[in-house]
N, C-alpha and C positions, 0 to 999 in steps of 0.2 A: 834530574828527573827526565828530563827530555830527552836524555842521550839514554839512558835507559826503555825508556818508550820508543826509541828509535829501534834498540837494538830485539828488542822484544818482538816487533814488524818484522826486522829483517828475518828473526829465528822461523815468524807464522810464516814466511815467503817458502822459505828453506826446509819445511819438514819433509820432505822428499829424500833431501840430501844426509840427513840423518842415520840414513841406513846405512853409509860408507860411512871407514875409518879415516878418512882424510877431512871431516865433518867434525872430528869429534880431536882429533889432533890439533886442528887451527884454534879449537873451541879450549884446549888445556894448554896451549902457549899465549893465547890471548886474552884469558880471562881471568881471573881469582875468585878465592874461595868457594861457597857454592856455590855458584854463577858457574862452573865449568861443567858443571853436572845437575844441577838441581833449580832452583828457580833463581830469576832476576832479582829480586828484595833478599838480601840475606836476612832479614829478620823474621820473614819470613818462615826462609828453608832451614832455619834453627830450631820452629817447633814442628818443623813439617820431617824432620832429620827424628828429634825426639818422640816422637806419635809413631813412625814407620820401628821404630828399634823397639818400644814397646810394644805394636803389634807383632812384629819376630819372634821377642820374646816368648808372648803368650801363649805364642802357634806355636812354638818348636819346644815350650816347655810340654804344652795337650800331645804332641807327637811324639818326640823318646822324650820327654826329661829333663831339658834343656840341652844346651849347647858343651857344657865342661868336657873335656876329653873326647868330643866329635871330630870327625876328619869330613871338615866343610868345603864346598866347593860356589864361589862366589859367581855368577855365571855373568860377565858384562858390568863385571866391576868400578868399571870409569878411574876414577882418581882415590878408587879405596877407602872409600867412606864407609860403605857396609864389612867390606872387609876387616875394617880396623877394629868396629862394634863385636864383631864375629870374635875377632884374636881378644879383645877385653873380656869376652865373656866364658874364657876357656875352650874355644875351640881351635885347634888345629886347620887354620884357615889358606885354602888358596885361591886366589883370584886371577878370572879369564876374563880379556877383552881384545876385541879386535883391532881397536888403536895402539897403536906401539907408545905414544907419546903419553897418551891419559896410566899406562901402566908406568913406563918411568918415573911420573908425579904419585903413584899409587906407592911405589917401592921407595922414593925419596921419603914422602911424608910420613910412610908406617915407621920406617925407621928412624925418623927423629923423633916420631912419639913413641921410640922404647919403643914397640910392639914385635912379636914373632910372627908373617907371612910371606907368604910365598905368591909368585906375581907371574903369570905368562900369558907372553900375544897369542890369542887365540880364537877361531872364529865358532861360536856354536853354533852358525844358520850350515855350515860347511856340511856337518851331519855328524860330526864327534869331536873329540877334545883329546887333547894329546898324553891322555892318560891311562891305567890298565884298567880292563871293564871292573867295575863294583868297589871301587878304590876308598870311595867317599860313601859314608853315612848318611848322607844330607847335600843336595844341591838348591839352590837358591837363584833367582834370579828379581833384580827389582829395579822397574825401570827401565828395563834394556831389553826385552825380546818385542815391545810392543813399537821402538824404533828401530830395530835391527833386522827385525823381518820383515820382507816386502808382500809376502802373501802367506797364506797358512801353510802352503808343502812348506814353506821355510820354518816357521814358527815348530809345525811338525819336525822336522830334522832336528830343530835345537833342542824339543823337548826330549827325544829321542836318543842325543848325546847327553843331555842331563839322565836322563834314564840309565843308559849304558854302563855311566861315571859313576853310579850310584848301587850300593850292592841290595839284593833282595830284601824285601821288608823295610829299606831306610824310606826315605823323604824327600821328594822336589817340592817345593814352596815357590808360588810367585806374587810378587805384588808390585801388581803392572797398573798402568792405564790403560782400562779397556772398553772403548767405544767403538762404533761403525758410525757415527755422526761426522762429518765432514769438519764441523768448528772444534771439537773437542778431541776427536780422535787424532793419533798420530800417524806415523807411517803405516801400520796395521791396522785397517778399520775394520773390526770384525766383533759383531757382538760373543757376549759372554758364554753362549753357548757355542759358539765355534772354538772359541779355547779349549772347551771341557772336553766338546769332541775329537778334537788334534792331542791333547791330550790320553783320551783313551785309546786312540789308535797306536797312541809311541808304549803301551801299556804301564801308565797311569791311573789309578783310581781316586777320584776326586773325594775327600773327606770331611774339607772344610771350606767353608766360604767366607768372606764379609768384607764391606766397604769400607773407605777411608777417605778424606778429604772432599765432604760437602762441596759442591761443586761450584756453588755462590759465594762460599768462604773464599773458595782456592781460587776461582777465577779474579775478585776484586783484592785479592792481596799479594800475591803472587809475584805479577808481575812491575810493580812500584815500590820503593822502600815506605816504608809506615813506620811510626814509632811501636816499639814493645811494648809499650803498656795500651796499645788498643788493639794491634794481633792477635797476641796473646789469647783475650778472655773473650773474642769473636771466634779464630779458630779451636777453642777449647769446646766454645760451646757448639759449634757445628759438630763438632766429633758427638759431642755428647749427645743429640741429635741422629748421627748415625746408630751407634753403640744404642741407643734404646727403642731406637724401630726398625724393624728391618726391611721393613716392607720400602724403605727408602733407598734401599742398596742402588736404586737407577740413579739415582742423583748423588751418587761417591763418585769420584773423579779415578781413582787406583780400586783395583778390587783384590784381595789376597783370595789364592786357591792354592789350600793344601791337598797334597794329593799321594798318595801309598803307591812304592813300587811295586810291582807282582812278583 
């Protein structure tokens, strides 16, 4: 536990350094399982992994349908954990990150668990993606533009290359963390309305909104391992908690915003 509490310090020291891919490389050669992408406690980011694919779900079924036979674009994909939910769920999935190392781990593990994707180093803060404009259905980004961006032109650019990647009438979805508070925000501190607005300048239309990850849940479990049978029915009922008020969305930790191309 100590050595975890340590390394937890060292990460609040570090979230600067987050925005380069040389951050995120050392972080997929030196760590395992979610720990290279997601939180310190794996027990954790088990149900916090399970709660993020069911809000997916929900959102990309209310937007086309679901995912079966979509040509998804996974935008800062890390070690391919969304991606991989993406290709189980029938979509045609490719995954972007700007670490070269966290995508070799991405392309190793999809293909020992049997799965079909596709994997390229790529930056979306750069301002496009290395692919032809309107290719994808659907772009996605979760977790990744909120430490990859250093300020909003940036955040703009990416959302702008998710745009581009994405053909008329499809879907960018994101479910980031998104704060302007100093303790809780990450690289991009910028409240939720400056999203929405970088957002409609890259022409985006915001459609849906909603929080995730009670922020007293995710803060006191997070970062120490806990046993599963007290996570569990604490972070269950914090959701449940979100999900029936709304007016609470300030105190979610991740906020999804779906949004219509033009």
């Amino acid at each position: 536990m100590l050595r975890q509490l340590a390394q937890v310090l060292r990460d609040r020291k570090q979230k600067p350094a987050m925005a380069s891919a040389d951050y995120w490389d050392d972080r997929a050669k030196s760590r395992s399982g979610f720990a290279r992408s997601v939180w310190h406690s794996q027990s954790f980011s088990e149900v916090w992994d399970e709660r993020q694919q069911a809000i997916l779900r929900d959102a990309l079924v209310a937007l086309d349908g679901g995912l079966r036979g979509r040509k998804v674009a996974d935008v800062g994909c890390g070690t391919g954990r969304i991606t991989r939910f993406l290709a189980r769920e029938g979509a045609a999935a490719t995954g972007f990150d700007f670490s070269p190392e966290t995508v070799k781990v991405a392309d190793d593990e999809t293909r020992a668990a049997g799965l079909d994707a596709s994997f390229v180093v790529a930056d979306a803060t750069s301002g496009a993606l290395p692919v032809a404009d309107g290719v994808f259905d659907l772009s996605l980004a979760v977790g990744c533009l909120a430490v990859a961006c250093r300020d909003l032109d940036a955040l703009e650019r990416s959302l702008g290359a998710m745009r581009a990647a994405t053909r008329g009438g499809g879907a960018v979805v994101l479910l980031e963390p998104i704060h302007h508070g100093r303790f809780f925000g990450r690289v991009l501190r910028e409240p939720v309305e400056g999203w929405v607005s970088a957002a409609r300048r890259a022409g985006l239309r915001l459609v849906d909104r909603r929080g995730m990850g009670l922020l007293p849940v995710r803060a006191a479990l997070s970062s120490v391992e806990a046993p599963p049978w007290l996570v569990r029915p604490l972070f269950d009922a914090g959701e449940g908690v979100l999900d029936a008020s709304a007016w609470l969305e300030p105190l979610a930790d991740y906020r999804l915003l779906s949004f219509r191309v033009a």
